[in-house]
C-alpha positions as semicolon CSV with decimal commas, in nm:
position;residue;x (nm);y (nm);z (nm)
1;X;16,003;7,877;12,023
2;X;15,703;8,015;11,934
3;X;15,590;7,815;11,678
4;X;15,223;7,872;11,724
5;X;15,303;8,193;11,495
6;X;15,361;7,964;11,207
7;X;15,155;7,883;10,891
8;X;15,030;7,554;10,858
9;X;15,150;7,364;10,537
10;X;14,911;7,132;10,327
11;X;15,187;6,942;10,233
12;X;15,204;6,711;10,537
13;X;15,088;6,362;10,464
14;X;15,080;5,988;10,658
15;X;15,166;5,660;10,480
16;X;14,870;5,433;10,431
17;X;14,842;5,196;10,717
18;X;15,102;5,332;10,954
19;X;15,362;5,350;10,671
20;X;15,518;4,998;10,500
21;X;15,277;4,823;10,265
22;X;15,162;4,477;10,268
23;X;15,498;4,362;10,116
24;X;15,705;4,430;10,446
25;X;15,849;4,158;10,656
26;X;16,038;4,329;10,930
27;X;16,255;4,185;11,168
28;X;16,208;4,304;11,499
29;X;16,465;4,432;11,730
30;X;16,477;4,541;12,072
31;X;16,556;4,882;12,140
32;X;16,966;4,858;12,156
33;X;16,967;4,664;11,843
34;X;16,731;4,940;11,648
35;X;17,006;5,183;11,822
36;X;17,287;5,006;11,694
37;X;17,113;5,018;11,338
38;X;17,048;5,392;11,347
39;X;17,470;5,430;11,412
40;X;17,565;5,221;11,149
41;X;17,324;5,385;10,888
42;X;17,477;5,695;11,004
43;X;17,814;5,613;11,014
44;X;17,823;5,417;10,713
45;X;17,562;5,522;10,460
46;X;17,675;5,212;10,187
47;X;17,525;5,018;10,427
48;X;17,178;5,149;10,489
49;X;17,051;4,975;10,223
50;X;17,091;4,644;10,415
51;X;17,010;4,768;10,683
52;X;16,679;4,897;10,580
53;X;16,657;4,522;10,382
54;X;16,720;4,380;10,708
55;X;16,509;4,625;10,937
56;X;16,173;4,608;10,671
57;X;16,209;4,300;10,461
58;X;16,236;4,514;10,165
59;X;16,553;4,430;10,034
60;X;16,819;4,704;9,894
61;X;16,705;5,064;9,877
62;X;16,887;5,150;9,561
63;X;16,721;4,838;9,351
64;X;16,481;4,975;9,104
65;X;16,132;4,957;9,062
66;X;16,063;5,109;9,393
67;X;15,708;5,296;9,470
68;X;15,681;5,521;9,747
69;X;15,409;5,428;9,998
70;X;15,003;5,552;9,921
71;X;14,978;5,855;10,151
72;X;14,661;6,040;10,343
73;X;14,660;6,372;10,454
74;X;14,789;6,390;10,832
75;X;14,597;6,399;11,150
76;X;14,564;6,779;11,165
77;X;14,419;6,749;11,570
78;X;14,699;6,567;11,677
79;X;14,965;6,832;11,832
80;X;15,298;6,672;11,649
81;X;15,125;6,719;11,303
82;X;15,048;7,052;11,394
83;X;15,388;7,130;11,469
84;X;15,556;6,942;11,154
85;X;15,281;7,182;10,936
86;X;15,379;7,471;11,125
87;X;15,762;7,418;11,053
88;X;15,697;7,272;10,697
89;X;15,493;7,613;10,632
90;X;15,764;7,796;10,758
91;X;16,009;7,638;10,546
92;X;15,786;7,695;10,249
93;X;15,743;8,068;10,336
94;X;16,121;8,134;10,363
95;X;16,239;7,918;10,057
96;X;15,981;8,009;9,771
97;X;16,096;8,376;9,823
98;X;16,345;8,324;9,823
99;X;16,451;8,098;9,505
100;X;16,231;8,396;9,341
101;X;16,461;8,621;9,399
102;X;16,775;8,356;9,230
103;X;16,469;8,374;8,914
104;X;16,424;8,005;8,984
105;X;16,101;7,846;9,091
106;X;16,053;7,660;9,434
107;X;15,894;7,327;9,421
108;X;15,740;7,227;9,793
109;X;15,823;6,857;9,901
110;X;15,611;6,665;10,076
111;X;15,670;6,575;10,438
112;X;15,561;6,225;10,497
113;X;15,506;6,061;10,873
114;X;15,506;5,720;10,901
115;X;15,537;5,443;11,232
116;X;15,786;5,152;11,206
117;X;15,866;5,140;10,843
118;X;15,759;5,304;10,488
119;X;15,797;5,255;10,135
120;X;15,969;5,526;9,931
121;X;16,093;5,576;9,556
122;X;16,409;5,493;9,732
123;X;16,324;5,148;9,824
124;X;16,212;5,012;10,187
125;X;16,330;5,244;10,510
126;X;16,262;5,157;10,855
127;X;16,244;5,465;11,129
128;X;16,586;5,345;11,242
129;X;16,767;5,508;10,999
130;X;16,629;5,882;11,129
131;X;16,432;6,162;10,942
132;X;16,588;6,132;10,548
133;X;16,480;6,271;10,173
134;X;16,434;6,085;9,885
135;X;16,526;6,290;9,581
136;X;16,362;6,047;9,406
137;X;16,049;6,094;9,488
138;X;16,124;6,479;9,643
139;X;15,963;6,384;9,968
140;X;16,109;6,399;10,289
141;X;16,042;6,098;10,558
142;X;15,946;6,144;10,909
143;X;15,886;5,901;11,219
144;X;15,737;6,094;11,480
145;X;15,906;5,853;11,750
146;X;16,251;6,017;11,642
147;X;16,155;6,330;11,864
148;X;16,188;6,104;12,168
149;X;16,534;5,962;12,055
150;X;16,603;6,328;11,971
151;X;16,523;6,397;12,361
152;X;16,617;6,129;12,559
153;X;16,930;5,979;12,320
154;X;17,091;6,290;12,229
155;X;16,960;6,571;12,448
156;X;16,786;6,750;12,246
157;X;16,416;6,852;12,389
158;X;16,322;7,185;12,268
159;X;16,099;7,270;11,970
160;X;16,379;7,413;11,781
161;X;16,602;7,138;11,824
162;X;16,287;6,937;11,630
163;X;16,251;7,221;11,401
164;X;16,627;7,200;11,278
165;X;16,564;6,830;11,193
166;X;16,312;6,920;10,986
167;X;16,484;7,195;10,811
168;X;16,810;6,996;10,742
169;X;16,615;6,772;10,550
170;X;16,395;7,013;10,363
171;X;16,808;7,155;10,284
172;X;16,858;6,816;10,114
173;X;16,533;6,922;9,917
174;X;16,667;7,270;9,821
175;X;16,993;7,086;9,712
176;X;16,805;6,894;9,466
177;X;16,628;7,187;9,335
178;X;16,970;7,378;9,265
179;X;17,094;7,108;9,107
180;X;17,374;7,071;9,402
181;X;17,258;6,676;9,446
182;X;17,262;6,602;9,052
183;X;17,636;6,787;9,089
184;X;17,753;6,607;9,352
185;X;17,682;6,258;9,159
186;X;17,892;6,346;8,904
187;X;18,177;6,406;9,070
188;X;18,139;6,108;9,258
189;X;18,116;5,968;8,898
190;X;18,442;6,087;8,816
191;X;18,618;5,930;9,114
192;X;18,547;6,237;9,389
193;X;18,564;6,023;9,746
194;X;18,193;6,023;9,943
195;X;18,298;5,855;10,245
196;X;18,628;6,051;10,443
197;X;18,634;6,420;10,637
198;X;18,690;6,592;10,279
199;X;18,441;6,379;10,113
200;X;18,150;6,498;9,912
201;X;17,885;6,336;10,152
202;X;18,002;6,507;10,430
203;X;17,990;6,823;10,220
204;X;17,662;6,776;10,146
205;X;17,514;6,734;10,488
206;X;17,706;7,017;10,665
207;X;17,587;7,262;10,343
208;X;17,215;7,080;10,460
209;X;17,345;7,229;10,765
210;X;17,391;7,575;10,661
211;X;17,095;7,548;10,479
212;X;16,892;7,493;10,767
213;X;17,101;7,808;10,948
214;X;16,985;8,030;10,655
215;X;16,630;7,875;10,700
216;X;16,631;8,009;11,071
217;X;16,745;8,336;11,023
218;X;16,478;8,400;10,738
219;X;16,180;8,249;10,918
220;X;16,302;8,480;11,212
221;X;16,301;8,743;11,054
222;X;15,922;8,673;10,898
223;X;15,789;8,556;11,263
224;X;16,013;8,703;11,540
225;X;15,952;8,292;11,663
226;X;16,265;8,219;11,824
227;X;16,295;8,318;12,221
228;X;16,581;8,275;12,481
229;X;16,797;7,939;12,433
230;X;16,621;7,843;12,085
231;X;16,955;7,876;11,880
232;X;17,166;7,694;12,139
233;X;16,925;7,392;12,151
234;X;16,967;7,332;11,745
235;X;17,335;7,391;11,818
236;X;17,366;7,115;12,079
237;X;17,124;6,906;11,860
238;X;17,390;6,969;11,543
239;X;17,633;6,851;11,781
240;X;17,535;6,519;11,972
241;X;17,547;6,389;11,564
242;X;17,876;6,437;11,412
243;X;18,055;6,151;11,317
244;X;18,324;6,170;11,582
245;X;18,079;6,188;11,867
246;X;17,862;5,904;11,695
247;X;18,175;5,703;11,637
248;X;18,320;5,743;11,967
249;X;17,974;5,653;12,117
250;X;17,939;5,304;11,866
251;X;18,314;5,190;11,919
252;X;18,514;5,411;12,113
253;X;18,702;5,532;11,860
254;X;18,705;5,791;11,563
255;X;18,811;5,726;11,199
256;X;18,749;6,013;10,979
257;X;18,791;5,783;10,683
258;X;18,471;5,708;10,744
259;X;18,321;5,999;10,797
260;X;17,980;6,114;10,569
261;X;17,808;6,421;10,773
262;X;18,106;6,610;10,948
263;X;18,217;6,637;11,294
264;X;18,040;6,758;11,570
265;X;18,225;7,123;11,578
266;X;18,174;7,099;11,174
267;X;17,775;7,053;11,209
268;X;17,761;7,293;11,485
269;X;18,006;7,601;11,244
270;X;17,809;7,579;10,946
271;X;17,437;7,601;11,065
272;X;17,582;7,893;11,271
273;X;17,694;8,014;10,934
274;X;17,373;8,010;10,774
275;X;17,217;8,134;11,056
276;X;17,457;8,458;11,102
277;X;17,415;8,525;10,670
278;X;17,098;8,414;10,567
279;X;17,259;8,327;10,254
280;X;17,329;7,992;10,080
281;X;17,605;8,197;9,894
282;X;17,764;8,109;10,233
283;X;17,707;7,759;10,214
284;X;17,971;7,666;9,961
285;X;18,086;7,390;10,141
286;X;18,217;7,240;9,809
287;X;18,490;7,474;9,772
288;X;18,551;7,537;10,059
289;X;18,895;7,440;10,187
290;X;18,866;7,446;10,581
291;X;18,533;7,238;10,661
């Protein structure tokens, strides 16, 4: 991937101190525990708010009163931040457009790094949980570190395997801009399953998914970035984190009752989707019947 072609965003910033606050006490564990956490969270998203209470200290990351962490602009010498800018730009560059062209108005997040652990408006995360967004404070969290799990724990070492990370969570962003997030609580209000293969969380993140897909196809079209093997990598990176492969990697076994992001072949189809329509209009995932 060329993404030396890229503009640089403005919109990348670092958490005071490292990320966490003074009001953090975290408990450390070794690197299979902090693995352990990160399957859990993803497997079972109820529980990430005790997990990130037991990871930081901060107690649970739905409680209220919660104020995201004092941020600095980022390191623009150091090589990682100049990627993140470069893909945050591109993101930027492909989704203003084009929510111009729905007559709507595109609101850029920001894209926060932080090491260890960071305050956000919702509550206390630690960097085992993965890259994530907060709608409620419309920024999306980063721990640089996660590029080296992305390598070395699920296979995943090309820049456009990192890109796609980013752009799935800058989806979650154009979700809440649409209105898709505000939608799905309400039918989770009126007694819609989250959790299960049909359920609305697992909706959500495989339309992130094709979100991401129509991301790639704009910003290719923009940059002419993307070289031999680029698509595959995001591919393989979309599928080393389905919920069956997670599952059957935590306990040997797969219960799609459980399920909150889609299966591997799921995550792999619908950023493919994106990718081959550059259209969110293909992204339904909510109505659609076959996931």
């Amino acid at each position: 991937m060329l993404w030396k072609k890229g503009r640089s965003s403005s919109n990348v910033e670092e958490a005071a101190g490292g990320g966490g606050g003074s009001g953090f006490g975290r408990i450390h564990l070794g690197i299979g525990g902090t693995i352990i956490a990160v399957i859990i969270a993803m497997i079972f998203p109820s529980t990430r708010g005790i997990i990130f209470g037991l990871l930081t200290g901060s107690g649970d990351m739905g409680s209220a009163g919660n104020t995201p962490a004092q941020t600095t602009q980022a390191d623009a010498s150091d090589p990682q931040v100049q990627f993140v800018s470069k893909i945050l730009g591109s993101t930027e560059d492909v989704w203003t457009p084009y929510f111009q062209q729905l007559g709507k108005t595109y609101t850029d997040p920001k894209l926060v790094l932080f090491h260890g652990q960071v305050a956000t408006a919702c509550g206390g995360a630690s960097a085992a949980v993965g890259p994530f967004y907060c709608p409620g404070d419309k920024r999306v969290y980063l721990d640089l570190d996660f590029f080296q799990e992305l390598a070395t724990r699920f296979n995943s070492n090309s820049d456009f395997a990192r890109a796609y990370v980013v752009a799935h969570e800058v989806g979650h962003h154009v979700q809440d801009e649409l209105g898709i997030m505000d939608t799905e609580r309400k039918l989770a209000q009126q007694g819609q399953p989250m959790q299960g293969a049909d359920g609305l969380s697992v909706r959500l993140e495989l339309q992130a998914d094709c979100f991401a897909g129509v991301w790639a196809n704009h910003s290719q079209q923009q940059l002419q970035w993307l070289q031999a093997g680029d698509v595959e990598s995001a591919l393989n990176a979309a599928s080393q984190i389905g919920d069956d492969t997670l599952q059957r990697e935590a306990r040997g076994t797969v219960v799609p009752d459980s399920f909150t992001h889609g299966t591997s072949a799921q995550r792999v189809k619908w950023f493919k989707t994106g990718f081959q329509a550059g259209d969110i209009n293909a992204c339904d995932t909510f109505h659609a019947q076959a996931l």
